[in-house]
ROBA-889894 format. One record per residue (C-alpha): x, y, z; residue in three letters; residue number from 1. Coordinates in steps of 0.5 Angstrom, whole numbers, plus 500, padded with zeros to 3 digits. Example, Ala and Ser with C-alpha at 12.3 -4.5 7.8 and 13.67 -1.06 7.14 Angstrom:
2
525 | 491 | 516 | ALA | 1
527 | 498 | 514 | SER | 2
This chain:
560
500 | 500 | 500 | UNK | 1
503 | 507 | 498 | UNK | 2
504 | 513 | 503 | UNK | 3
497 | 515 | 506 | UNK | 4
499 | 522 | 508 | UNK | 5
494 | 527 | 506 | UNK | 6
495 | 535 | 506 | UNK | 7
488 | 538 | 509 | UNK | 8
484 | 543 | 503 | UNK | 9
481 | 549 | 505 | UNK | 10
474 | 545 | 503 | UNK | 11
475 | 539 | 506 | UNK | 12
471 | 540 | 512 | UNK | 13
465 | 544 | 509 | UNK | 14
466 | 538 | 504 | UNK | 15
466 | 533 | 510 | UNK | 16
459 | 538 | 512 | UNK | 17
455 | 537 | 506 | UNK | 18
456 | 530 | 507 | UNK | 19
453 | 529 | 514 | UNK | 20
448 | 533 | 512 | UNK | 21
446 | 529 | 506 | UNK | 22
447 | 523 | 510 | UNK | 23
442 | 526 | 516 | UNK | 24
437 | 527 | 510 | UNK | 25
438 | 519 | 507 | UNK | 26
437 | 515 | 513 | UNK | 27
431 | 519 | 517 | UNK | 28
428 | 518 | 510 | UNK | 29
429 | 510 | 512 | UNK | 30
423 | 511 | 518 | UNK | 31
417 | 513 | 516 | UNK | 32
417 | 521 | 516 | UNK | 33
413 | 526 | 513 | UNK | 34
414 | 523 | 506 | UNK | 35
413 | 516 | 507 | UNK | 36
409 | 513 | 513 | UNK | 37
413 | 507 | 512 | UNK | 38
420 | 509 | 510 | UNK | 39
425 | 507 | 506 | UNK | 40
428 | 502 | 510 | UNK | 41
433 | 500 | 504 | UNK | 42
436 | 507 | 506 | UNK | 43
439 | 505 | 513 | UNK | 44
444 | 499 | 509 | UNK | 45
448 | 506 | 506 | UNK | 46
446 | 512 | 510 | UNK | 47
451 | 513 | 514 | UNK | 48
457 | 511 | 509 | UNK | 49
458 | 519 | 508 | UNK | 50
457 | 520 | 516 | UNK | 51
464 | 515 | 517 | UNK | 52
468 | 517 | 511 | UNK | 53
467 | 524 | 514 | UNK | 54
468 | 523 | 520 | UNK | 55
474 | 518 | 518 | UNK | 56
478 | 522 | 514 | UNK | 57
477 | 529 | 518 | UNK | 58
480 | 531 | 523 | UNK | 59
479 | 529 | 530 | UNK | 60
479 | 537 | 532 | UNK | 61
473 | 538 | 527 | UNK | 62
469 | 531 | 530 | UNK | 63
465 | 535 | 534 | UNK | 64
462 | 540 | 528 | UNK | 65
460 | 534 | 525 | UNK | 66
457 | 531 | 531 | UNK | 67
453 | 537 | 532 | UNK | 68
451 | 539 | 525 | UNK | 69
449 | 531 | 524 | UNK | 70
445 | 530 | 531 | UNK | 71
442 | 537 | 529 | UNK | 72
440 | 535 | 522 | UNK | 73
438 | 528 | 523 | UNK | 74
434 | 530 | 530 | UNK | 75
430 | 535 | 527 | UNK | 76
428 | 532 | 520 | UNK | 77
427 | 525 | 523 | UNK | 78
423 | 527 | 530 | UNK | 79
420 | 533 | 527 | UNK | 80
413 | 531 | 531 | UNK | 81
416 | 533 | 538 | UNK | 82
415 | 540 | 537 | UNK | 83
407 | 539 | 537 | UNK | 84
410 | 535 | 545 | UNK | 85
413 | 541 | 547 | UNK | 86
417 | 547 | 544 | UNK | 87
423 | 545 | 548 | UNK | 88
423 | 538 | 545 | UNK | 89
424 | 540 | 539 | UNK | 90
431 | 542 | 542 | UNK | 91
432 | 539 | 547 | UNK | 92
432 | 533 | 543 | UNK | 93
438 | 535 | 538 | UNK | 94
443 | 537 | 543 | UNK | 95
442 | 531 | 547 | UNK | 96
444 | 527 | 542 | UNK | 97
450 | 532 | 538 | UNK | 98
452 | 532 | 546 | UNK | 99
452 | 524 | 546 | UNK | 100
455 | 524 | 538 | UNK | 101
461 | 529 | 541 | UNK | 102
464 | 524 | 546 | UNK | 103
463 | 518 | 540 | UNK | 104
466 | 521 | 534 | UNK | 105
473 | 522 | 535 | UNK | 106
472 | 515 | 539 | UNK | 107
469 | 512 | 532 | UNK | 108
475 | 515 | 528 | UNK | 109
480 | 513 | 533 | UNK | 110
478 | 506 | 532 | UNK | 111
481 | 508 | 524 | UNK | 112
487 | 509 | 526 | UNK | 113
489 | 502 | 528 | UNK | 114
491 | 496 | 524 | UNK | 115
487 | 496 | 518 | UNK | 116
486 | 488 | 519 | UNK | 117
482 | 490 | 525 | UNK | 118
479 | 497 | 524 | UNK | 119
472 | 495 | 520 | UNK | 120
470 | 490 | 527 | UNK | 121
473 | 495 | 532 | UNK | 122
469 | 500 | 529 | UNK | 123
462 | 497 | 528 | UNK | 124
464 | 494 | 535 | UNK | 125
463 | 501 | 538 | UNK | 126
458 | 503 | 535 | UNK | 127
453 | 498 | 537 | UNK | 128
456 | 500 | 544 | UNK | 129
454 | 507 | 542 | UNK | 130
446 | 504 | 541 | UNK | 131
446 | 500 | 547 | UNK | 132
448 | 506 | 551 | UNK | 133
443 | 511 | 548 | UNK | 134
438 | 506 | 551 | UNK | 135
440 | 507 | 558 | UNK | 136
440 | 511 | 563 | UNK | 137
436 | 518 | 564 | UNK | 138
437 | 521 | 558 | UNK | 139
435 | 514 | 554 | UNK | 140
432 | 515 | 548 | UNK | 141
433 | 510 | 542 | UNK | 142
429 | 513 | 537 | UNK | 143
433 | 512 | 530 | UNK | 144
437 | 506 | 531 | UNK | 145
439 | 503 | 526 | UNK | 146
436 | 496 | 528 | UNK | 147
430 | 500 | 528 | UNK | 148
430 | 501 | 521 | UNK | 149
429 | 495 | 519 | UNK | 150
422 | 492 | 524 | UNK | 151
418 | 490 | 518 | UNK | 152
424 | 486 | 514 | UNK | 153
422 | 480 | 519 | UNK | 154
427 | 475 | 517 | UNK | 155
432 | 479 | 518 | UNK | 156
431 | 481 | 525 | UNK | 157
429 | 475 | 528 | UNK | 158
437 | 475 | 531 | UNK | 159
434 | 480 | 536 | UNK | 160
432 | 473 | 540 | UNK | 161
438 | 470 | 542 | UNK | 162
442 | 477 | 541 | UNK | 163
438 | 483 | 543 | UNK | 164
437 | 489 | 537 | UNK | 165
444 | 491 | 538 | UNK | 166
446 | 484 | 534 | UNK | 167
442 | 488 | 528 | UNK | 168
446 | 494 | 528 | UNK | 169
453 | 492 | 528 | UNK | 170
451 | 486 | 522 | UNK | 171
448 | 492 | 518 | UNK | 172
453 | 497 | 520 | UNK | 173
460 | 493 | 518 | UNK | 174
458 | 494 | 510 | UNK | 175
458 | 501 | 511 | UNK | 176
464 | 502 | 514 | UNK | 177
468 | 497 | 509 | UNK | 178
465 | 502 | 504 | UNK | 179
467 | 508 | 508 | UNK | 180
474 | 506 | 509 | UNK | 181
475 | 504 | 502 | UNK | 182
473 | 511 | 499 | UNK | 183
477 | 513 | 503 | UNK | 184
483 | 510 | 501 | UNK | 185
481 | 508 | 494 | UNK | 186
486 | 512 | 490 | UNK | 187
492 | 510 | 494 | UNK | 188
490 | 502 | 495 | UNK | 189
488 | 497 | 489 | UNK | 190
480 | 496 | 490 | UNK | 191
482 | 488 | 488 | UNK | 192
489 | 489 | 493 | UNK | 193
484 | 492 | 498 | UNK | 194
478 | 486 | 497 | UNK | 195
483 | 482 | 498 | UNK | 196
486 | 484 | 504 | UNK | 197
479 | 484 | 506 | UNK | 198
477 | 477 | 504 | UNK | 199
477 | 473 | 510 | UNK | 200
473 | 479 | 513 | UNK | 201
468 | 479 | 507 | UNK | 202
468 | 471 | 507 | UNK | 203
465 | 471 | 515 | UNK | 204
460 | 477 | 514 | UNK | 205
458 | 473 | 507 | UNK | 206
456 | 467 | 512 | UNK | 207
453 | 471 | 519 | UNK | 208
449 | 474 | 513 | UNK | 209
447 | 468 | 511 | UNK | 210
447 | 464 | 517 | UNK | 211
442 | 470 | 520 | UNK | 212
437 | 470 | 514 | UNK | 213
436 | 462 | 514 | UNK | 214
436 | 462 | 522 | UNK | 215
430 | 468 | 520 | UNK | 216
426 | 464 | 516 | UNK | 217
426 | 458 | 519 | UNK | 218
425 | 461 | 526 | UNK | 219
419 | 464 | 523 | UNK | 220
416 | 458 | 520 | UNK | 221
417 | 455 | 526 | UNK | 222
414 | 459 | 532 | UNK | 223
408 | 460 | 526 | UNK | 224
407 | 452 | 527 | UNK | 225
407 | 452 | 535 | UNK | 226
400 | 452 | 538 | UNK | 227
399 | 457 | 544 | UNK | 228
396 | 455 | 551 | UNK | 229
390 | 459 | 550 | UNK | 230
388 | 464 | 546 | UNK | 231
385 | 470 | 549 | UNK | 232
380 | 474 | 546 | UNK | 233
381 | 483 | 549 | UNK | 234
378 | 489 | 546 | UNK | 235
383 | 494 | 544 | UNK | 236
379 | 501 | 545 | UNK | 237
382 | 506 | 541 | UNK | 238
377 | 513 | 543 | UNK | 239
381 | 518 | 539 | UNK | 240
381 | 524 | 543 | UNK | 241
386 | 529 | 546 | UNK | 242
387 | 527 | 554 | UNK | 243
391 | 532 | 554 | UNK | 244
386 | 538 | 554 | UNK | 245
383 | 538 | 561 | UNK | 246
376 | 540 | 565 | UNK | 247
370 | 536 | 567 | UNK | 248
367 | 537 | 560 | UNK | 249
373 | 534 | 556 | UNK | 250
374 | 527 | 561 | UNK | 251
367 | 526 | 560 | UNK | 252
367 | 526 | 553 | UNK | 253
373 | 522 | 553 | UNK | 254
370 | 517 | 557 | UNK | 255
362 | 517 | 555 | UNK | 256
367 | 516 | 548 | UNK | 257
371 | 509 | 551 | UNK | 258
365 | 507 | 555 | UNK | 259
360 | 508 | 548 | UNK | 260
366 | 504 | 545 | UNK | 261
367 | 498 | 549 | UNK | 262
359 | 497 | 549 | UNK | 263
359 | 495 | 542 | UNK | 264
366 | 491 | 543 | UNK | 265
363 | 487 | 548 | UNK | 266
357 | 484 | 543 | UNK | 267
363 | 480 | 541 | UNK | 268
365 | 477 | 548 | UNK | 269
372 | 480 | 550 | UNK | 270
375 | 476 | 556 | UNK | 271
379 | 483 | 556 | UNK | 272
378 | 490 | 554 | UNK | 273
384 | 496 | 555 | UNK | 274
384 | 503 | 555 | UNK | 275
389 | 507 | 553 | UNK | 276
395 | 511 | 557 | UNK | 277
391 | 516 | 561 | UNK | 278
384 | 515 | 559 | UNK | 279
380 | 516 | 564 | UNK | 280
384 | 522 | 567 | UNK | 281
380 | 523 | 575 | UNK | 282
384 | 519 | 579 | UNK | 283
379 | 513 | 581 | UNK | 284
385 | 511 | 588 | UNK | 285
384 | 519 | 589 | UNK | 286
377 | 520 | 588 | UNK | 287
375 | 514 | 591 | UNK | 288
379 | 516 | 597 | UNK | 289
379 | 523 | 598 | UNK | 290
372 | 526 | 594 | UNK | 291
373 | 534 | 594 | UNK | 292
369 | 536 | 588 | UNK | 293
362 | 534 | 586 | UNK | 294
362 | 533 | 578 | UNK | 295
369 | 530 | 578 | UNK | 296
367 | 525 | 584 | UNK | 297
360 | 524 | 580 | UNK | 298
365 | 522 | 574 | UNK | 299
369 | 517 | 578 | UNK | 300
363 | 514 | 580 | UNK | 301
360 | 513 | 574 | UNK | 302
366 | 509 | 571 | UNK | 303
366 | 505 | 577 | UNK | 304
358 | 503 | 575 | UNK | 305
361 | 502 | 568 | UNK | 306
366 | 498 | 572 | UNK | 307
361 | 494 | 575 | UNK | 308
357 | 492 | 569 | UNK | 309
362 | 489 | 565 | UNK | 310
363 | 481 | 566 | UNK | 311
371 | 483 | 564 | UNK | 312
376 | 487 | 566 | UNK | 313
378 | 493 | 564 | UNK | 314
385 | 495 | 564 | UNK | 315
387 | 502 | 563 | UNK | 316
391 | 507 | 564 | UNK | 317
389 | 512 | 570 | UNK | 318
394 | 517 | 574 | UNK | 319
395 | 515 | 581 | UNK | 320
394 | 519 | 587 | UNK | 321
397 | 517 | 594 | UNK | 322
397 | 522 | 600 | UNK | 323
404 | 524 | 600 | UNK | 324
409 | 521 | 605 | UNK | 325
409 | 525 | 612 | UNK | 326
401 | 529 | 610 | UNK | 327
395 | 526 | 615 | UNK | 328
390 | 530 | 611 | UNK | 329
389 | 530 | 602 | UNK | 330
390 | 538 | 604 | UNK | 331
394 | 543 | 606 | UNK | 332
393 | 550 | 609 | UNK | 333
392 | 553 | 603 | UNK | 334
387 | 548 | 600 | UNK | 335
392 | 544 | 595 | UNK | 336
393 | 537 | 595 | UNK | 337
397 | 533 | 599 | UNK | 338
398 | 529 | 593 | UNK | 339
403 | 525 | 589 | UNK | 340
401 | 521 | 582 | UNK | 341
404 | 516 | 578 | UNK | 342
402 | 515 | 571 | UNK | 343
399 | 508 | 572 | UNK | 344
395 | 502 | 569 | UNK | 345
390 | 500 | 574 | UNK | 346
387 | 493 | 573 | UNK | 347
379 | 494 | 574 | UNK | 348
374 | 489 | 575 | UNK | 349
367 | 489 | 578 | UNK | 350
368 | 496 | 580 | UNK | 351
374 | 495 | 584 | UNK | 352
381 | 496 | 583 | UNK | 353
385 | 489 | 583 | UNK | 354
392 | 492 | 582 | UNK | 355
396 | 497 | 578 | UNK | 356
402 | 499 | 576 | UNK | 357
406 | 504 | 577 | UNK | 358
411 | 507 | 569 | UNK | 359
418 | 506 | 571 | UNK | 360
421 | 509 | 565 | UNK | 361
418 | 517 | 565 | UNK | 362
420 | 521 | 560 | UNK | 363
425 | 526 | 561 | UNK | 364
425 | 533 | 562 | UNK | 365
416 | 533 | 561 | UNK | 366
415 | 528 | 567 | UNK | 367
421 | 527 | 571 | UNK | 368
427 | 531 | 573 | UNK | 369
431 | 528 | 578 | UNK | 370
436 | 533 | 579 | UNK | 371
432 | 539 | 581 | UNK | 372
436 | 540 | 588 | UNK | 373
442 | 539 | 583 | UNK | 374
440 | 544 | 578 | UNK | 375
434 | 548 | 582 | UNK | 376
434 | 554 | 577 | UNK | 377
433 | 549 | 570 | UNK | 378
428 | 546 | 575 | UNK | 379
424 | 551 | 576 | UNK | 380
424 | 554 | 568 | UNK | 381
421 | 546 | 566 | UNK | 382
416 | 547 | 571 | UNK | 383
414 | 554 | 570 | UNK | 384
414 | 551 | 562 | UNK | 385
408 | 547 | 562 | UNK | 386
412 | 541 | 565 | UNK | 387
409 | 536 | 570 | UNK | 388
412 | 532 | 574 | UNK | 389
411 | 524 | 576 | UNK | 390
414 | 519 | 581 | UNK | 391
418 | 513 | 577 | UNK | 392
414 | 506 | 579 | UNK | 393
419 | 501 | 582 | UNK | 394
416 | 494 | 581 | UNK | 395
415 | 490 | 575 | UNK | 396
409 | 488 | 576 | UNK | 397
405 | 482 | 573 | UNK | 398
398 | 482 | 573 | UNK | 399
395 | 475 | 575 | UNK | 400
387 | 475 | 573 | UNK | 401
384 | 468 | 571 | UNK | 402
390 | 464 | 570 | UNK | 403
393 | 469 | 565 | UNK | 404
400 | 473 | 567 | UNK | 405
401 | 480 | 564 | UNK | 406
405 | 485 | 564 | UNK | 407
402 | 493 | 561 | UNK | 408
408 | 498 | 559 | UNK | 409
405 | 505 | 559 | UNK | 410
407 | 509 | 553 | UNK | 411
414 | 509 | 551 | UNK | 412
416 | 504 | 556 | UNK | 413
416 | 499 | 550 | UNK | 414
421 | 501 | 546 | UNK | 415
427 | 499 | 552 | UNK | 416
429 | 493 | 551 | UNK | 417
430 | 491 | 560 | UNK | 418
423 | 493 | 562 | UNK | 419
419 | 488 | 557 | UNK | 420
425 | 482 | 558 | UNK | 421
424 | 484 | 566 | UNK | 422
416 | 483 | 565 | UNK | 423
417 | 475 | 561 | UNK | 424
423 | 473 | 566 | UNK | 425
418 | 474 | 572 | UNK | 426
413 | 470 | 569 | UNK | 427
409 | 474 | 564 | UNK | 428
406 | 472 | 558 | UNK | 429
403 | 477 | 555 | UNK | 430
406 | 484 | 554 | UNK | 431
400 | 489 | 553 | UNK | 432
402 | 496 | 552 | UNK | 433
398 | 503 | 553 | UNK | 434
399 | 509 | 549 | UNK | 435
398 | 515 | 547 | UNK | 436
402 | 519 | 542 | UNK | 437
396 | 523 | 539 | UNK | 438
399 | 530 | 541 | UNK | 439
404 | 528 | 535 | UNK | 440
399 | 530 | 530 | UNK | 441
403 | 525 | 525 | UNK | 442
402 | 519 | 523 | UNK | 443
409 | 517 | 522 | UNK | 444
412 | 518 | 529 | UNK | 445
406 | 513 | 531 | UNK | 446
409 | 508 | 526 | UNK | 447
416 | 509 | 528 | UNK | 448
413 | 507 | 535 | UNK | 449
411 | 501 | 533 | UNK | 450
416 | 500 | 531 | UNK | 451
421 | 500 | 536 | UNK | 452
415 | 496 | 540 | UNK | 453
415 | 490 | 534 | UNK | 454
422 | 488 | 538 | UNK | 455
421 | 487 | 545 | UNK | 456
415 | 482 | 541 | UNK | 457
420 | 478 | 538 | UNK | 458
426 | 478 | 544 | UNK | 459
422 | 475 | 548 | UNK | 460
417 | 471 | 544 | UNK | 461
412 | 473 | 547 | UNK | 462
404 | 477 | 544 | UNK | 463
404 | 483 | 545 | UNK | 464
397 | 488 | 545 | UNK | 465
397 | 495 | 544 | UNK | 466
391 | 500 | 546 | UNK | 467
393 | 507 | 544 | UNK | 468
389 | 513 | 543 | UNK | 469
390 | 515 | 537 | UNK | 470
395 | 509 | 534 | UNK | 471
397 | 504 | 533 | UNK | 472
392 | 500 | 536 | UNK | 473
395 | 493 | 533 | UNK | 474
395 | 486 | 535 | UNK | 475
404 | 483 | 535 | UNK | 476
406 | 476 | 535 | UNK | 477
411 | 472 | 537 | UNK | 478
415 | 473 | 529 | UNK | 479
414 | 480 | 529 | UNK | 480
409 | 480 | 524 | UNK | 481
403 | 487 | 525 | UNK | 482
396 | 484 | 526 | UNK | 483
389 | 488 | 524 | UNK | 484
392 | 495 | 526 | UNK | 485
386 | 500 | 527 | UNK | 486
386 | 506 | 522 | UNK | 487
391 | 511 | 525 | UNK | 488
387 | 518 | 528 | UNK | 489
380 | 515 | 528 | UNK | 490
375 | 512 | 534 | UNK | 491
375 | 505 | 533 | UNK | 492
375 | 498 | 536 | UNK | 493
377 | 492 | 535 | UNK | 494
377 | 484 | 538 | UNK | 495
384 | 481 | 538 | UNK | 496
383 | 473 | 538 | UNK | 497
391 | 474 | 542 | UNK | 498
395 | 467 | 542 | UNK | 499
397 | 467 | 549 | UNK | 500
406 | 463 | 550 | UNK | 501
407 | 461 | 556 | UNK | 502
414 | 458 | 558 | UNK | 503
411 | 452 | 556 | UNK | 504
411 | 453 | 550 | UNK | 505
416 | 457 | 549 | UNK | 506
420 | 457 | 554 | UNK | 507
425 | 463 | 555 | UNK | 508
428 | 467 | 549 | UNK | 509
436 | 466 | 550 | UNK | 510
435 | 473 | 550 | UNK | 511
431 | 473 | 555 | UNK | 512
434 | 469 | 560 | UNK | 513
442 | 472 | 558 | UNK | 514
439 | 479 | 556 | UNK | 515
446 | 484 | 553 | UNK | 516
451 | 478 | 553 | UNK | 517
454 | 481 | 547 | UNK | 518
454 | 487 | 549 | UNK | 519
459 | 484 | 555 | UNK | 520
462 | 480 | 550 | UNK | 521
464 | 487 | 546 | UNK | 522
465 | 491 | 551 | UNK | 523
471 | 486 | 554 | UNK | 524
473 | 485 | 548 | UNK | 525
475 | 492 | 545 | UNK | 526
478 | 493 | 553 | UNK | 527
483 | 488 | 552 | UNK | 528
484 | 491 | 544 | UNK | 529
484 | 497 | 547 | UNK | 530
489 | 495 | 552 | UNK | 531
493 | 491 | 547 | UNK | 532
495 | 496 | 543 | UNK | 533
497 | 501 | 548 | UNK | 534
503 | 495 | 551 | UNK | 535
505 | 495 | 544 | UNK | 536
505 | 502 | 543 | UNK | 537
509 | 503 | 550 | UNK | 538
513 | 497 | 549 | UNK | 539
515 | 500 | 541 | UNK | 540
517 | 507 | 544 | UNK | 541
522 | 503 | 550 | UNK | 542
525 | 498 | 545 | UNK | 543
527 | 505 | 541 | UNK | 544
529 | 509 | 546 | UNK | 545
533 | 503 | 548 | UNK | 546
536 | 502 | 541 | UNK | 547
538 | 510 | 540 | UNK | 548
542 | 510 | 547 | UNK | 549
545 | 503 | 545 | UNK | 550
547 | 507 | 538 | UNK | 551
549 | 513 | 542 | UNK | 552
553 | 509 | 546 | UNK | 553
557 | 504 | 540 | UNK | 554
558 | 511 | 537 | UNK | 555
561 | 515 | 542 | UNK | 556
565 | 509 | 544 | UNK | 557
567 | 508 | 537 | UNK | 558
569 | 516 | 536 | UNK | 559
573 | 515 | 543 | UNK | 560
């Protein structure tokens, strides 16, 4: 290979900035969008090749430009719907991830300075470990993973039982890499001398691919065969309407709408119906408890009665009020609630509540900030902003009514991959999820939900059944494959016929029992890389020095 050495143009960085630019425009296009409500998945196998080759062959000094120009771009087309959630999403969000992109990139391009035998796995390796960041912590939000892209190409996915999503992203990740580092170092480094330096590498992706499409559709042939426990017949009503807006007059429109809907449902002979995230809005625990205000009191208990009327239970999401810790009366000297809420699921049957859930996961900055002592002034300007705050549940809880064992995730707690894995390894054989994301106004951010939903399905083997209210309602098998999904934005019900797996049938996904071994496995193993290469390097610049005070010595002698 020739020398490699490039003088750096005056236009190579805005050349470097177009590229991220057009490639934060190519991959939010491979989601559903403004244009397209599916997406062009196909984007998301070359999008990102001008991200890399930008990134590698810049400076490390410009890394952070480029991070912040393609988190800023690719947020603000891809989640264009979360301005309708609040103003300050629409910027929180881009900062959030050019801040997590400004600590990656230059780790990223580190990664193509090593041998070239290794930079292709060592990079990829990184970005996987990228996404499964992403998903962690307060800041977790893993809309736009690459994995994410490909919900609908169901073969291809089925991986994610055995290695979790993480596994999608790095086999669909090394091509572009290769691609990107080939680009590169095309005019100093023969294609064919490039390929075959490359083969071995070339050879192995060629039969995980293989190897991963074969496991793909034979996994899908197979659970399609395997006949469940039961089948379990639950209404998912999808009313449609914006809790959001407040008062009296709204939440009992919404309920007379829910309740109306459920009627004409339960002509069919549901053995469960579900509501969705905040669909009746009065706390039922509060307003039980502590009556204070006649027509609110009046509403609960008309939904009580309702409650009482159905020879089935109801799941539904419904606010949590508790007194708070240390109050003895539901208000204080100024006539304001003692009260706490947690944005809860209640399961309700003959007009009592049999148990509930507390969501664990609250969206940060709109429903929790956990660092209001740290930071009391931005605490401050969240709340006067509109901003409402919940407390975070603490338990998995598995809801166990007539021998049936489920688990109910509220809203985006789906898109993680820990809480649906901590629901089925406690037990659970259903995964229900509540939403609402009718605020969005956008049929695309409600797909690009389901999407992230569609693979905590197949993790775990196990049917999912999602009530929203305004979309997607749909039923979600153990392969993936989306069921009878109801019209997005329109009031609607429908009767899922839902196969129900137990462990009997299924057992437990290997990633449901190991979760993130990959992960793991990565992360030891670019620790010991990364460890490796710095002993070299230490070790190269001693045998040198050595070596020139050894010259040094024999030169002096032979001088004398």
């Amino acid at each position: 290979m020739k020398n490699t050495t490039k003088i750096r143009k005056i236009y190579d960085l805005p050349i470097e900035i177009i590229l991220v630019l057009f490639s934060a425009l190519i991959y939010s296009l491979a989601f559903p969008s403004i244009i397209s409500d599916k997406g062009y998945p196909i984007f998301a196998t070359f999008a990102l090749i001008p991200l890399i080759f930008a990134v590698n062959r810049t400076k490390f000094k410009f890394t952070p430009i480029l991070a912040i120009v393609w988190g800023v771009s690719f947020l603000s087309i891809f989640n264009y719907w979360l301005s309708t959630f609040h103003p300050y999403a629409m910027l929180l969000a881009p900062i959030l991830r050019s801040i997590q992109l400004i600590v990656l990139l230059p780790i990223f391009k580190l990664g193509y300075t090593l041998p070239k035998k290794h930079k292709v796995i060592f990079q990829a390796s990184l970005y996987t470990l990228y996404t499964f960041i992403m998903q962690r912590g307060f800041l977790a939000y893993p809309y736009g993973n690459l994995s994410s892209a490909f919900a609908t190409w169901l073969p291809l996915i089925q991986i994610v039982s055995i290695a979790g999503t993480w596994a999608v992203s790095f086999i669909m990740i090394i091509p572009q890499i290769f691609i990107a580092n080939y680009l590169i170092e095309r005019k100093t480094y023969n294609f064919f001398v490039f390929l075959s330096d490359k083969s071995t590498y070339i050879i192995m992706y060629s039969i995980l691919m293989a190897i991963n499409l074969v496991f793909g559709i034979y996994t899908i042939e197979y659970y399609e065969q395997i006949k469940p426990s039961s089948y379990k017949k639950i209404a998912a009503i999808q009313h449609n309407s914006d809790t959001w807006l407040g008062g009296y007059s709204q939440y009992k429109k919404n309920y007379e709408t829910m309740r109306d809907l459920t009627k004409e449902a339960m002509k069919e002979n549901p053995d469960m119906v579900m509501w969705s995230e905040t669909a009746f809005v009065p706390s039922v625990a509060w307003h039980t408890t502590y009556p204070s205000n006649k027509l609110t009191s009046k509403l609960v208990s008309d939904f009580v009665e309702f409650g009482k009327s159905l020879p089935v239970p109801l799941i539904t999401g419904n606010p949590e009020g508790v007194l708070k810790e240390g109050a003895s009366e539901p208000f204080d000297s100024n006539g304001n609630w003692n009260r706490d809420d947690y944005n809860s699921v209640i399961l309700f049957s003959n007009g009592k509540l049999i148990d509930s859930y507390r969501k664990q996961h609250l969206v940060p900055f709109t429903e929790y900030f956990p660092y209001g002592n740290i930071f009391p002034k931005f605490n401050k300007f969240l709340i006067s902003n509109d901003f409402h705050w919940w407390l975070p549940g603490k338990v998995s809880k598995i809801f166990n009514y007539n021998g049936i064992k489920f688990s109910t995730s509220i809203c985006f707690e789906d898109i993680f991959d820990n809480i649906s894995r901590s629901f089925v390894k406690q037990g659970s054989s259903l995964l229900l999820n509540v939403s609402n994301d009718s605020w969005s106004k956008s049929v695309a951010a409600e797909v690009q939900h389901l999407d992230l939903g569609i693979f905590r399905s197949i993790e775990n083997r196990r049917s999912s059944v999602r009530s929203t209210n305004s979309g997607i309602t749909t039923l979600i098998l153990p392969t993936g494959k989306v069921v009878e999904p109801i019209e997005p934005f329109i009031a609607d019900y429908h009767i899922y016929n839902t196969p129900i797996y137990t462990k009997a049938d299924f057992g437990l996904s290997f990633y449901t029992r190991y979760g993130n071994w990959l992960i793991y496995l990565f992360f030891a193993l670019d620790y010991i890389y990364i460890i490796a290469r710095i002993t070299k390097v230490i070790k190269f610049k001693i045998d040198k020095r050595n070596k020139d005070k050894k010259h040094i010595t024999i030169s002096t002698s032979f001088d004398n």
